[in-house]
PDB file of N, CA, C, O and CB in Angstrom:
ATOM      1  N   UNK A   1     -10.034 -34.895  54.040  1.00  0.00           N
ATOM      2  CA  UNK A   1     -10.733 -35.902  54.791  1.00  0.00           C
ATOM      3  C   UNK A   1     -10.252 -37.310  54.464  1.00  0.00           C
ATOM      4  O   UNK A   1     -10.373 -38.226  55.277  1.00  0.00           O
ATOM      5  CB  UNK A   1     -12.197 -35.790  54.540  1.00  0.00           C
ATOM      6  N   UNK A   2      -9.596 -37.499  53.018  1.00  0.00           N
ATOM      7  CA  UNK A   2      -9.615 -38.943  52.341  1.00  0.00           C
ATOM      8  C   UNK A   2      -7.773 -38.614  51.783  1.00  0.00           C
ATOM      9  O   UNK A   2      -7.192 -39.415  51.051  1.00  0.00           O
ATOM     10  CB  UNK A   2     -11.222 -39.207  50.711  1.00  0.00           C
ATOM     11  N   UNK A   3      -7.364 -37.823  52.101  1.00  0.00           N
ATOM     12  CA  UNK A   3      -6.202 -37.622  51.782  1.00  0.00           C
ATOM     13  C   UNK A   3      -5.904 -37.436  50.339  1.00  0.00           C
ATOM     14  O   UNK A   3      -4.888 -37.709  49.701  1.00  0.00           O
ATOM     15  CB  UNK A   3      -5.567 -38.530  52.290  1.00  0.00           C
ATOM     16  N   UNK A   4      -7.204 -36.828  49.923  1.00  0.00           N
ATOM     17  CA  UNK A   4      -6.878 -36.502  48.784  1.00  0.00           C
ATOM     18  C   UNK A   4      -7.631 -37.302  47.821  1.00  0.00           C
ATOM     19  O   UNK A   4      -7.909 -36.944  46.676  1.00  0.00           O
ATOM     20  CB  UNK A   4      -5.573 -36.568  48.668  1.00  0.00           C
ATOM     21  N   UNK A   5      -7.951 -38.457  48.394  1.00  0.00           N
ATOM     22  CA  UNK A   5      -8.672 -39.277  47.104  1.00  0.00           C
ATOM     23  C   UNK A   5     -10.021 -38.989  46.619  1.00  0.00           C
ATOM     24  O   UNK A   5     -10.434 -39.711  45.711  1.00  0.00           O
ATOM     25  CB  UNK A   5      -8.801 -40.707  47.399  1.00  0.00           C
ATOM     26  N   UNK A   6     -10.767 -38.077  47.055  1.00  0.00           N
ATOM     27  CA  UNK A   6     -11.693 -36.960  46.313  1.00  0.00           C
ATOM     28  C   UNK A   6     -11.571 -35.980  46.740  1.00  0.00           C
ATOM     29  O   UNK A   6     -10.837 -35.723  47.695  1.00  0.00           O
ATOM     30  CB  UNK A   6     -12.986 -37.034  46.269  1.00  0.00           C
ATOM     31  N   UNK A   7     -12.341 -35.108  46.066  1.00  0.00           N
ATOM     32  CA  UNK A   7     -12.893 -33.621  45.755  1.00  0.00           C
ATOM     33  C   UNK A   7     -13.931 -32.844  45.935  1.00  0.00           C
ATOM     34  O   UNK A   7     -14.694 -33.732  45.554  1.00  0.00           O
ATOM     35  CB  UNK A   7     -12.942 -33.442  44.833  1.00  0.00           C
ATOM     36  N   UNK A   8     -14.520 -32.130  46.132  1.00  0.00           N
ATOM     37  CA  UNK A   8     -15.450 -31.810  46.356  1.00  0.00           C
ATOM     38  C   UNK A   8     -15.078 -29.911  46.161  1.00  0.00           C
ATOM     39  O   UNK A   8     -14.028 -29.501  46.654  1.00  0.00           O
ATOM     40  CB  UNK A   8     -15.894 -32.596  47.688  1.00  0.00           C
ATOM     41  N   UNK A   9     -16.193 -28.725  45.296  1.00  0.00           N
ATOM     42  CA  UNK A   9     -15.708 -27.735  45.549  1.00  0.00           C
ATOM     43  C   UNK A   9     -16.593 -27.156  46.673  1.00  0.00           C
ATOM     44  O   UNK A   9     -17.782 -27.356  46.923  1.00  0.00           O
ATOM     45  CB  UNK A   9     -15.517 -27.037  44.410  1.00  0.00           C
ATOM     46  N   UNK A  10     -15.726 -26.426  47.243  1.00  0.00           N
ATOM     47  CA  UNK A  10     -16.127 -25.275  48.392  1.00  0.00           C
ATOM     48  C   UNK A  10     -15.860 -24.007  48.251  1.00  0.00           C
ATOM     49  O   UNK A  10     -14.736 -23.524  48.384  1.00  0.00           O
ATOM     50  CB  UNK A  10     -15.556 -25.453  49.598  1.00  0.00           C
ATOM     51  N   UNK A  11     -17.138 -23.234  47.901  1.00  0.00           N
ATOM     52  CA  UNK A  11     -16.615 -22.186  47.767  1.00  0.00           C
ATOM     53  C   UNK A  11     -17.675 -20.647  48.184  1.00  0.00           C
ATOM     54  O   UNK A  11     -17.419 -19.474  47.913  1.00  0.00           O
ATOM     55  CB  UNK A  11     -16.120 -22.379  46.350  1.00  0.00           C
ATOM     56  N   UNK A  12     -18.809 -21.184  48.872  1.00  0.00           N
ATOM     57  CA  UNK A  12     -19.268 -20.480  49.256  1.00  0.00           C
ATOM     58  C   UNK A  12     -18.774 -19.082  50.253  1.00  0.00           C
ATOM     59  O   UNK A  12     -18.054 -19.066  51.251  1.00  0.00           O
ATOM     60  CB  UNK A  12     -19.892 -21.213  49.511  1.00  0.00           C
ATOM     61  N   UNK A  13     -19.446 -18.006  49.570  1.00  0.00           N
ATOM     62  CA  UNK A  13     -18.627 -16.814  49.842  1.00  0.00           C
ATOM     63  C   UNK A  13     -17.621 -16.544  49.430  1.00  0.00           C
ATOM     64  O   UNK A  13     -17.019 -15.620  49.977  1.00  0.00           O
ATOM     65  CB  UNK A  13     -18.377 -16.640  50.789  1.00  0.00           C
ATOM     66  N   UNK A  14     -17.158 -17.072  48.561  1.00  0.00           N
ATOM     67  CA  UNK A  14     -15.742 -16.907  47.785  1.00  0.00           C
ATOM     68  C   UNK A  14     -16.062 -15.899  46.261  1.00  0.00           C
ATOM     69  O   UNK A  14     -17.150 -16.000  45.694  1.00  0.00           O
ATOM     70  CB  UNK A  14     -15.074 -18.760  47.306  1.00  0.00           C
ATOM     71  N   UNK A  15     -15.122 -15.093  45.811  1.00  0.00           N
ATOM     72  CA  UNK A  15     -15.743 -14.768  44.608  1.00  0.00           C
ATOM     73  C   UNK A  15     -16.071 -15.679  43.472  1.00  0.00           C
ATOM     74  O   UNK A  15     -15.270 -16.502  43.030  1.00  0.00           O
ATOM     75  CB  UNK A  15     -15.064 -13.911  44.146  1.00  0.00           C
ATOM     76  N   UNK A  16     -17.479 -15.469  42.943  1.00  0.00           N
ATOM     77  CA  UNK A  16     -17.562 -15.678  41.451  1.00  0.00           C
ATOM     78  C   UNK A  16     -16.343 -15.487  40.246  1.00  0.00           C
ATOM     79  O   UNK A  16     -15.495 -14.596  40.299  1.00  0.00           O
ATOM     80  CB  UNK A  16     -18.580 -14.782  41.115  1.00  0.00           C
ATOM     81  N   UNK A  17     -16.411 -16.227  39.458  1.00  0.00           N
ATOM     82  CA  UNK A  17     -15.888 -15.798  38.085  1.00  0.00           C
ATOM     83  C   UNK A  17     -14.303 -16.129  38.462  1.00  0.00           C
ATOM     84  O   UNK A  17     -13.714 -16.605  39.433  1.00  0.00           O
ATOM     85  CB  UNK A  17     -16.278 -13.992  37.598  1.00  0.00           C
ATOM     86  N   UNK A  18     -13.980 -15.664  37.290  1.00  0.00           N
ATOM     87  CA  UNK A  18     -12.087 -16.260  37.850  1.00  0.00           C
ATOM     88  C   UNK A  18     -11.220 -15.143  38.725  1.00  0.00           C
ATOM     89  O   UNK A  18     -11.304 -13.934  38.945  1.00  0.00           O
ATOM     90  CB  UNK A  18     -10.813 -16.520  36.161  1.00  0.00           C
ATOM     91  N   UNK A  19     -10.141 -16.483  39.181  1.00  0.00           N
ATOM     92  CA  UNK A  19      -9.718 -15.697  40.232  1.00  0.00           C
ATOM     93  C   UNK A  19      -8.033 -16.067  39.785  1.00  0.00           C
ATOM     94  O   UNK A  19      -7.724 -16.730  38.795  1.00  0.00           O
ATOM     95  CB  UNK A  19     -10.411 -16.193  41.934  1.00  0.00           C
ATOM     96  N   UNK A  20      -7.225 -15.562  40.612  1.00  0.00           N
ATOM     97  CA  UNK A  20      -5.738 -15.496  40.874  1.00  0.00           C
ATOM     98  C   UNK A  20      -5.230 -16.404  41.561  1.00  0.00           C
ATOM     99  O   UNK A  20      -5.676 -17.551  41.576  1.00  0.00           O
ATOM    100  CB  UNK A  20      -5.334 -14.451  41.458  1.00  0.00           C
ATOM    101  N   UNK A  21      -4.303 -16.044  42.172  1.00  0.00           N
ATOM    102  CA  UNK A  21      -3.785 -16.682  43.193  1.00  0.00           C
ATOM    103  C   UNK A  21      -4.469 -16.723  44.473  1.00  0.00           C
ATOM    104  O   UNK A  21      -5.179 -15.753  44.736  1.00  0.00           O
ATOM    105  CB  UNK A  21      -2.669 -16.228  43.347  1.00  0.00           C
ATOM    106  N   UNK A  22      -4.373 -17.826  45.458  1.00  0.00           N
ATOM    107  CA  UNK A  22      -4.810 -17.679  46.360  1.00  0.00           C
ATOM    108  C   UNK A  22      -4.503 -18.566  47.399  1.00  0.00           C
ATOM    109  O   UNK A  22      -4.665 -19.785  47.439  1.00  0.00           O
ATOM    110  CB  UNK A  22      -5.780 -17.542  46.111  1.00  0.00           C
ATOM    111  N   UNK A  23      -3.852 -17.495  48.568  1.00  0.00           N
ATOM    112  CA  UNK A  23      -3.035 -17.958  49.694  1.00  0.00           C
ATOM    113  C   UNK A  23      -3.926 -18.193  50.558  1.00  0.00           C
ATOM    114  O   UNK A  23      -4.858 -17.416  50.764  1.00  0.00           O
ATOM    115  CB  UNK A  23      -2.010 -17.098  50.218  1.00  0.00           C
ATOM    116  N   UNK A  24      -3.714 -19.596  51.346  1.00  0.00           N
ATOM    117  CA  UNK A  24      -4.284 -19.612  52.808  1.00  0.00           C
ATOM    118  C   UNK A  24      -3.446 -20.202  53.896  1.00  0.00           C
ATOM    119  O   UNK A  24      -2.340 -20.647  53.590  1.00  0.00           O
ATOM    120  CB  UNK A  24      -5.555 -20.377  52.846  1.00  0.00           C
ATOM    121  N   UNK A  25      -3.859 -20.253  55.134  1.00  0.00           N
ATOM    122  CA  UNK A  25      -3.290 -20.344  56.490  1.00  0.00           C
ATOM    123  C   UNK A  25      -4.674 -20.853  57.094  1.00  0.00           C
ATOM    124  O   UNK A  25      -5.827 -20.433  56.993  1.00  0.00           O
ATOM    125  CB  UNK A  25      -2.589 -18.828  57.177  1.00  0.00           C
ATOM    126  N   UNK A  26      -3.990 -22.120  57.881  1.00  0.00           N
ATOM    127  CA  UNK A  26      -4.369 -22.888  58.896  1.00  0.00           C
ATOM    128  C   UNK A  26      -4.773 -22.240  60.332  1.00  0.00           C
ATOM    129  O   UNK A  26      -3.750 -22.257  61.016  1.00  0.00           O
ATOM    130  CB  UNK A  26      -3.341 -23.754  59.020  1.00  0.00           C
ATOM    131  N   UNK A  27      -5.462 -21.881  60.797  1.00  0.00           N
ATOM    132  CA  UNK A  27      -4.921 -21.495  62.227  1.00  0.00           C
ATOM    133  C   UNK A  27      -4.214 -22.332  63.229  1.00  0.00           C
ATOM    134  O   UNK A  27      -4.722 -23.428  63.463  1.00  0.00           O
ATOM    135  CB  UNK A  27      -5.918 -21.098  62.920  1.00  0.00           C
ATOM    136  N   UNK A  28      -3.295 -22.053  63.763  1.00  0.00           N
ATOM    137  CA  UNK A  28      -2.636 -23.012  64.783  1.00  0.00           C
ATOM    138  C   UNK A  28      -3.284 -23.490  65.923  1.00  0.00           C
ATOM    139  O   UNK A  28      -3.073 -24.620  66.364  1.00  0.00           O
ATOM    140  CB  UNK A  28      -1.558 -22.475  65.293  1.00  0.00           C
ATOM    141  N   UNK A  29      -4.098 -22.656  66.449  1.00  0.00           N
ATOM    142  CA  UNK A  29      -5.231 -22.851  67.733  1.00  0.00           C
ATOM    143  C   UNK A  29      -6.539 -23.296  67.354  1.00  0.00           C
ATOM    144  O   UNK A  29      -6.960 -24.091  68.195  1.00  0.00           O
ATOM    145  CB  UNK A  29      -5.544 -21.492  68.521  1.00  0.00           C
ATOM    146  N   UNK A  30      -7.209 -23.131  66.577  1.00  0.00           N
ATOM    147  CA  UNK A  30      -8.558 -23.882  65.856  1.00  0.00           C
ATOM    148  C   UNK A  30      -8.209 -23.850  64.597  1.00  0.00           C
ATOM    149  O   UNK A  30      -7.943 -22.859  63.916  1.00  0.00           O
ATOM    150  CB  UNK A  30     -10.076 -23.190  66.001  1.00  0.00           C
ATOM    151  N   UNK A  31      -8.220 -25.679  64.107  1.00  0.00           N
ATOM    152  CA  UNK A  31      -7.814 -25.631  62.240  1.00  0.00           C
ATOM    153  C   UNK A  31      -9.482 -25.172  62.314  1.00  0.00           C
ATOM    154  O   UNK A  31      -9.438 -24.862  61.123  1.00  0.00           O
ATOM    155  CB  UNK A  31      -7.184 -27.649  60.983  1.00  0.00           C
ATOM    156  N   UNK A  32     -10.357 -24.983  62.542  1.00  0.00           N
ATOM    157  CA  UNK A  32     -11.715 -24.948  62.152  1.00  0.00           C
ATOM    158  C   UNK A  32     -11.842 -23.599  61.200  1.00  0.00           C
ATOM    159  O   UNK A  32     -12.658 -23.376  60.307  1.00  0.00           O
ATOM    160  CB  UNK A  32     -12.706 -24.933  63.510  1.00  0.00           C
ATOM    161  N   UNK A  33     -10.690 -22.721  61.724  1.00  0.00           N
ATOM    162  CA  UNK A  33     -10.157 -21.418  61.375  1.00  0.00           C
ATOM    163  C   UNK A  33      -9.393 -21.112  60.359  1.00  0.00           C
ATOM    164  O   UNK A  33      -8.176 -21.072  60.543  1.00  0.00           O
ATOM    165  CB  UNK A  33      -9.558 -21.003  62.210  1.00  0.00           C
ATOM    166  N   UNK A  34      -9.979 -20.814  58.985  1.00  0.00           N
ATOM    167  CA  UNK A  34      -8.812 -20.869  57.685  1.00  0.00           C
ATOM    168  C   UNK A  34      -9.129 -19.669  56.995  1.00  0.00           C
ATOM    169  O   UNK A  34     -10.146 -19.208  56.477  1.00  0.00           O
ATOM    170  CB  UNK A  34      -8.909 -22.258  56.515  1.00  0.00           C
ATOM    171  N   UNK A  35      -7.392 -19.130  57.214  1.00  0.00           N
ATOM    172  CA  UNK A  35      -7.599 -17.935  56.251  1.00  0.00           C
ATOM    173  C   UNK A  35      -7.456 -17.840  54.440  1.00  0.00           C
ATOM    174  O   UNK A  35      -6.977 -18.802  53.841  1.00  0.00           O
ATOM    175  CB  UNK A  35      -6.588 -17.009  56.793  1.00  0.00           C
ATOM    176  N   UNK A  36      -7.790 -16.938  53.891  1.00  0.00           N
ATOM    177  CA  UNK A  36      -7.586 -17.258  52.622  1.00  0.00           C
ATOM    178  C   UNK A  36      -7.460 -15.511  51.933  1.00  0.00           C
ATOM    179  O   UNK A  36      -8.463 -14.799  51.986  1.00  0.00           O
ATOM    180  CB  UNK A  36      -8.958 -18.374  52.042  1.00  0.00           C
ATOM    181  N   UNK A  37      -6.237 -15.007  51.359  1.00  0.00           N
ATOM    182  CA  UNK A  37      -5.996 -14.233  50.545  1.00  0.00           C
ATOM    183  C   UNK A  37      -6.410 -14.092  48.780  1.00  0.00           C
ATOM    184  O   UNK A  37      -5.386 -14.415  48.178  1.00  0.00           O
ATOM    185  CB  UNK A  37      -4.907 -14.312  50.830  1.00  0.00           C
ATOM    186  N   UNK A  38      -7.040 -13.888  48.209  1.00  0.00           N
ATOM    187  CA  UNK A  38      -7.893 -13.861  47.224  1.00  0.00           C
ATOM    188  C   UNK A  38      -7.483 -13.020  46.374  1.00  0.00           C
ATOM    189  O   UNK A  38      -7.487 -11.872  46.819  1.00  0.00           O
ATOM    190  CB  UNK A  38      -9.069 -13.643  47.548  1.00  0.00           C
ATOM    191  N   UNK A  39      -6.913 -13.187  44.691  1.00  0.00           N
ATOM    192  CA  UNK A  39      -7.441 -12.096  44.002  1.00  0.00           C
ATOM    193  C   UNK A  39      -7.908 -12.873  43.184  1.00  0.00           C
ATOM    194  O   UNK A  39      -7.545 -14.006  42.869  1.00  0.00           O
ATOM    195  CB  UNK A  39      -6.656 -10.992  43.518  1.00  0.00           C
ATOM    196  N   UNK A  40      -9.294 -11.824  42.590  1.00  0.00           N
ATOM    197  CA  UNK A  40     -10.197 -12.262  42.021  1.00  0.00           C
ATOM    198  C   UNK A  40     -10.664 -11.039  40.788  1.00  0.00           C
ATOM    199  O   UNK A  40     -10.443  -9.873  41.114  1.00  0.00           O
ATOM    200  CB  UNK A  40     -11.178 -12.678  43.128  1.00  0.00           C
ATOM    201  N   UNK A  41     -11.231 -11.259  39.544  1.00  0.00           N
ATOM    202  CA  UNK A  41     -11.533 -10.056  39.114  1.00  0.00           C
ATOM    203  C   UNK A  41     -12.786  -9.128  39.624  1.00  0.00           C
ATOM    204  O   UNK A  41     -13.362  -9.330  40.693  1.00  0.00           O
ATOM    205  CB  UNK A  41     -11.617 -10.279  37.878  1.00  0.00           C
ATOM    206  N   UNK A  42     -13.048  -8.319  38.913  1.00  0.00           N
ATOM    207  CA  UNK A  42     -14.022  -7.397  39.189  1.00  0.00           C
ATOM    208  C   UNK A  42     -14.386  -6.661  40.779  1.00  0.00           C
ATOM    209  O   UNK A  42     -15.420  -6.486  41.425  1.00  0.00           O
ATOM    210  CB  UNK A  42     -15.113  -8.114  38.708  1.00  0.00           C
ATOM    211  N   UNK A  43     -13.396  -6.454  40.919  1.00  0.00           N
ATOM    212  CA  UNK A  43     -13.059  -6.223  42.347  1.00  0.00           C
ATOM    213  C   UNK A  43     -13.690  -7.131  43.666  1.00  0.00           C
ATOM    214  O   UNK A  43     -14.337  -6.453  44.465  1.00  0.00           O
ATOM    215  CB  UNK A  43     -13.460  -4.817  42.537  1.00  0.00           C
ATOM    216  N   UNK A  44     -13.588  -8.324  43.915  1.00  0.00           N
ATOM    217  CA  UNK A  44     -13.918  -9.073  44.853  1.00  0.00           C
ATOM    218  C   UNK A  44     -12.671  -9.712  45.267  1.00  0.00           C
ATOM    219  O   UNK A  44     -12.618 -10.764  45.906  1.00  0.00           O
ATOM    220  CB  UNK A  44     -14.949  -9.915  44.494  1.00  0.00           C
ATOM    221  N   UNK A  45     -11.450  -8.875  44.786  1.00  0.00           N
ATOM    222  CA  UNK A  45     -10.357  -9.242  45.369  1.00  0.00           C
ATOM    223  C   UNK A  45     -10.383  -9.125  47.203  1.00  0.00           C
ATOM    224  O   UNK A  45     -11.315  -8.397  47.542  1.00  0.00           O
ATOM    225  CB  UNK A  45      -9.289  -8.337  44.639  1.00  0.00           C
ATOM    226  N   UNK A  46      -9.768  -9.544  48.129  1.00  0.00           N
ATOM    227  CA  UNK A  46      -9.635  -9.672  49.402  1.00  0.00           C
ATOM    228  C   UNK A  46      -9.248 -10.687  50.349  1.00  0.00           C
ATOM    229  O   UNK A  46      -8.472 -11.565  49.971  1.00  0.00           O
ATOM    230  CB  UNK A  46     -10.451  -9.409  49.663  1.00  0.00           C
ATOM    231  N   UNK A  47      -9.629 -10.682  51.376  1.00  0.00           N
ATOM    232  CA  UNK A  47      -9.190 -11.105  52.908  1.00  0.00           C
ATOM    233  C   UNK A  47     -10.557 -11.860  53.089  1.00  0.00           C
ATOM    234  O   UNK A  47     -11.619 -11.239  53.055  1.00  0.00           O
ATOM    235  CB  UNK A  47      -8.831  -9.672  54.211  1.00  0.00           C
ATOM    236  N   UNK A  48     -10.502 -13.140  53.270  1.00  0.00           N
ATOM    237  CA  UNK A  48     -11.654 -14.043  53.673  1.00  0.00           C
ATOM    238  C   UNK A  48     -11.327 -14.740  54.417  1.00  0.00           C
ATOM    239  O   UNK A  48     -10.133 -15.013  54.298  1.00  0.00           O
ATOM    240  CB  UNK A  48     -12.258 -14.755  52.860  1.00  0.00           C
ATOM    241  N   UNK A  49     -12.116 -15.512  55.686  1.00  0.00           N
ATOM    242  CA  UNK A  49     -11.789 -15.963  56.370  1.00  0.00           C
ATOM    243  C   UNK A  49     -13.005 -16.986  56.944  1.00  0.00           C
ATOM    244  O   UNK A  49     -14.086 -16.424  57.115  1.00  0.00           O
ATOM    245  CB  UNK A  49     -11.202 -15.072  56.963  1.00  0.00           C
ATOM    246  N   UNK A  50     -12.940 -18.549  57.286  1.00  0.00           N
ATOM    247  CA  UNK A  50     -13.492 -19.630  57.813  1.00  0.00           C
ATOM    248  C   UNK A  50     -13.895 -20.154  58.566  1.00  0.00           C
ATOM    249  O   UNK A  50     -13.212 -21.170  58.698  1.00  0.00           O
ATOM    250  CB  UNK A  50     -13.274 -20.078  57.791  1.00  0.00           C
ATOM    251  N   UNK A  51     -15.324 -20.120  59.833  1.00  0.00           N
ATOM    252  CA  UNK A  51     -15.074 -20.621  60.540  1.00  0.00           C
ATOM    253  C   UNK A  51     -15.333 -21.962  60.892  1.00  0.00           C
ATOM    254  O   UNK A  51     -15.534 -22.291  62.061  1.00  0.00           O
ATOM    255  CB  UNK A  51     -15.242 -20.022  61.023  1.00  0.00           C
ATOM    256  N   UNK A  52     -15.343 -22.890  59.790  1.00  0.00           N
ATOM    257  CA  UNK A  52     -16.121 -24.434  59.604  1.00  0.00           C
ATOM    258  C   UNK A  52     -14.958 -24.722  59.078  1.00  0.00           C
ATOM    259  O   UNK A  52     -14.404 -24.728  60.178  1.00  0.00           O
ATOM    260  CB  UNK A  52     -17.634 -24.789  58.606  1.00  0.00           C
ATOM    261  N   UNK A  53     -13.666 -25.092  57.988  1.00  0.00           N
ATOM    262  CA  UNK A  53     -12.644 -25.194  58.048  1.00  0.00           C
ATOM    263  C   UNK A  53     -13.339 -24.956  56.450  1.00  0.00           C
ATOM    264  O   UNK A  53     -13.273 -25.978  55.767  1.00  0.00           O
ATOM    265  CB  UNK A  53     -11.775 -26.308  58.846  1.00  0.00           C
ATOM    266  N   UNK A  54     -13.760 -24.185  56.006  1.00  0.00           N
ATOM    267  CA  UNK A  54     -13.768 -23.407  54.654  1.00  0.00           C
ATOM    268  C   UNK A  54     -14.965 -24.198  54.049  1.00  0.00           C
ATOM    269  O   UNK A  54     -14.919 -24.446  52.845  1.00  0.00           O
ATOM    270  CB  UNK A  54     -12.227 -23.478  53.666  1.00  0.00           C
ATOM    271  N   UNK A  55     -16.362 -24.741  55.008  1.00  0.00           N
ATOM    272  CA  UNK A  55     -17.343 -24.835  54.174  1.00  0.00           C
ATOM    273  C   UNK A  55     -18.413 -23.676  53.525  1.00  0.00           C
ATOM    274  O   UNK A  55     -19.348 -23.743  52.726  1.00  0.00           O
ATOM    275  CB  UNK A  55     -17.921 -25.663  54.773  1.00  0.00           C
ATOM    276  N   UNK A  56     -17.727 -22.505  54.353  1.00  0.00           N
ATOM    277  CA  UNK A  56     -18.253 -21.051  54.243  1.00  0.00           C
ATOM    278  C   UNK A  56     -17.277 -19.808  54.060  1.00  0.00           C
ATOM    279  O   UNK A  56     -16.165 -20.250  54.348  1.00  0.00           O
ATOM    280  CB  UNK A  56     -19.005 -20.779  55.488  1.00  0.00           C
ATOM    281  N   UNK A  57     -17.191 -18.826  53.811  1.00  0.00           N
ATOM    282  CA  UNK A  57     -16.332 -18.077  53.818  1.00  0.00           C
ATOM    283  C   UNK A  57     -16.906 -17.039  54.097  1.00  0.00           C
ATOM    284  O   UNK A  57     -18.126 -17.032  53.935  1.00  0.00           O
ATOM    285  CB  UNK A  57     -15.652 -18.072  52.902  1.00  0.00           C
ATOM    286  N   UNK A  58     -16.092 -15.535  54.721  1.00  0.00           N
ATOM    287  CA  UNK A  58     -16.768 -14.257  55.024  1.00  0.00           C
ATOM    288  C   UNK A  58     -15.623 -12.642  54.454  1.00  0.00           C
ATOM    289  O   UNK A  58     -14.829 -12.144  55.253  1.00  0.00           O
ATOM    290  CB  UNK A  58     -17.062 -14.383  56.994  1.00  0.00           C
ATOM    291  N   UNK A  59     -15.741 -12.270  53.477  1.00  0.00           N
ATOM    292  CA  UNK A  59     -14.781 -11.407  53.318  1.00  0.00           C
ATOM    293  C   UNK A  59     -14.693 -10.546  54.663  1.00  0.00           C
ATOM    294  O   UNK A  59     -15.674 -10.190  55.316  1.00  0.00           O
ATOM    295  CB  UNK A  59     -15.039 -10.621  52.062  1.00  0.00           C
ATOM    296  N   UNK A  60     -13.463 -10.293  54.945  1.00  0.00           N
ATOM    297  CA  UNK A  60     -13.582  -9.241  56.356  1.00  0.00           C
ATOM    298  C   UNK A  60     -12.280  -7.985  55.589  1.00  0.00           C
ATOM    299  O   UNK A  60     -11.749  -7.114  56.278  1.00  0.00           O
ATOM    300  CB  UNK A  60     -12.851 -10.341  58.458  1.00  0.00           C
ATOM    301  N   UNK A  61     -12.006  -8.168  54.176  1.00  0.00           N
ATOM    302  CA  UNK A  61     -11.311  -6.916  54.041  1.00  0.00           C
ATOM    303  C   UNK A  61     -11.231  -6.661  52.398  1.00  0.00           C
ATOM    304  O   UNK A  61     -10.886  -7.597  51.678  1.00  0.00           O
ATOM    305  CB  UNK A  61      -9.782  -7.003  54.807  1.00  0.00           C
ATOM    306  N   UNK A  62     -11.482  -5.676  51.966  1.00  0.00           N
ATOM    307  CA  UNK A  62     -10.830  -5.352  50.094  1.00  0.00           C
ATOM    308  C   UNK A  62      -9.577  -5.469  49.699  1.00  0.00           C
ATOM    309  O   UNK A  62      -9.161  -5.791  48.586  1.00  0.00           O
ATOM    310  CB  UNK A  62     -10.936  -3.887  49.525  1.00  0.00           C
ATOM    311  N   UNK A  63      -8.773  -5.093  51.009  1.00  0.00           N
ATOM    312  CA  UNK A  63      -7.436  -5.323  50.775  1.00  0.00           C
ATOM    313  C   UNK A  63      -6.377  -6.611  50.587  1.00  0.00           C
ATOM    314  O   UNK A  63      -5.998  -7.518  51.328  1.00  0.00           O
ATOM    315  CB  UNK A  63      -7.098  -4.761  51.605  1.00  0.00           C
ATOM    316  N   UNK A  64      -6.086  -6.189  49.123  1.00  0.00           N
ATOM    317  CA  UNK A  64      -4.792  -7.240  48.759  1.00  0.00           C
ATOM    318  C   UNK A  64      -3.632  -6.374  48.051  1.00  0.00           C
ATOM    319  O   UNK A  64      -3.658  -5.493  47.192  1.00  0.00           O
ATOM    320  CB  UNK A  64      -5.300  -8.594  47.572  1.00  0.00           C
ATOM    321  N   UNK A  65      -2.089  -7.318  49.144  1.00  0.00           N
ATOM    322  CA  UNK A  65      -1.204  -6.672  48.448  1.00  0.00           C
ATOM    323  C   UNK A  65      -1.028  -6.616  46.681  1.00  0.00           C
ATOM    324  O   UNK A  65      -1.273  -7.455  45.815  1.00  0.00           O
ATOM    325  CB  UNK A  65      -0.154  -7.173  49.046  1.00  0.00           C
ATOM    326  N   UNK A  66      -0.474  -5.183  46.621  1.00  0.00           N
ATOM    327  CA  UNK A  66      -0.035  -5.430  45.064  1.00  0.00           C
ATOM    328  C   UNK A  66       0.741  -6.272  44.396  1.00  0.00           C
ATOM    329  O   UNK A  66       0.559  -6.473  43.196  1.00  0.00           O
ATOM    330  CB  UNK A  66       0.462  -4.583  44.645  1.00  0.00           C
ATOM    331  N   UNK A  67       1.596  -6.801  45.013  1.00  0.00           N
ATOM    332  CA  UNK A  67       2.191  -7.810  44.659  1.00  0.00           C
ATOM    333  C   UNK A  67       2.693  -9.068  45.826  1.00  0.00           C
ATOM    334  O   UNK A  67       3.699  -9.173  46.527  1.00  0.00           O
ATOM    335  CB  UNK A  67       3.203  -7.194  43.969  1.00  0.00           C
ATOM    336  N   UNK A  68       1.686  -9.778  45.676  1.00  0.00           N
ATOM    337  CA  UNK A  68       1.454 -10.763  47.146  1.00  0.00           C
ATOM    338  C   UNK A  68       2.350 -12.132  46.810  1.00  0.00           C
ATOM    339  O   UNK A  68       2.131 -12.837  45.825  1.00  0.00           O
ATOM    340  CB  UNK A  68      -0.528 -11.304  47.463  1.00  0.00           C
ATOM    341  N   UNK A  69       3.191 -12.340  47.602  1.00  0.00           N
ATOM    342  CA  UNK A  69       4.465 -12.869  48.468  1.00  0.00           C
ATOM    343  C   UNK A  69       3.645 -14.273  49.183  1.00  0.00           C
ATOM    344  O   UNK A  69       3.248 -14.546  50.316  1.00  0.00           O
ATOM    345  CB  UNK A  69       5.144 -11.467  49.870  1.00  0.00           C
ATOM    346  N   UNK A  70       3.639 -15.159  47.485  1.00  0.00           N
ATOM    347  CA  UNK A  70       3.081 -16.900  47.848  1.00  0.00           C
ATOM    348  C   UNK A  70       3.985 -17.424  48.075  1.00  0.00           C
ATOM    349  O   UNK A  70       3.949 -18.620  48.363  1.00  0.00           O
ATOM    350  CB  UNK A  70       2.394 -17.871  46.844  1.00  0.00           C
TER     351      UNK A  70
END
């Protein structure tokens, strides 16, 4: 919003506790639309996805590659 000159976390629907890496994508047709690849421990690793531009999140899958290609 400020280009960076604050912060704020967002992370609702996202896993608890620590996490990995984690890839996301813009949508090209609605930025409102952000995807996000997740690993996380205790199995809340997955596929989440935004439709406010990530003031919420919704897992829509368990699946993450085994070795995911950032």
């Amino acid at each position: 919003m400020d280009g960076g000159q604050s912060w704020r976390k967002i992370n609702k629907g996202l896993p608890d506790g620590d996490k990995g890496r984690i890839g996301l994508a813009v949508s090209p047709v609605n930025p409102d639309v952000v995807y996000a690849t997740v690993e996380a421990a205790r199995g809340q690793s997955g596929f989440y996805r935004s439709e406010n531009a990530g003031e919420s999140w919704a897992k829509r899958s368990a699946y993450i590659a085994s070795s995911p290609q950032y």
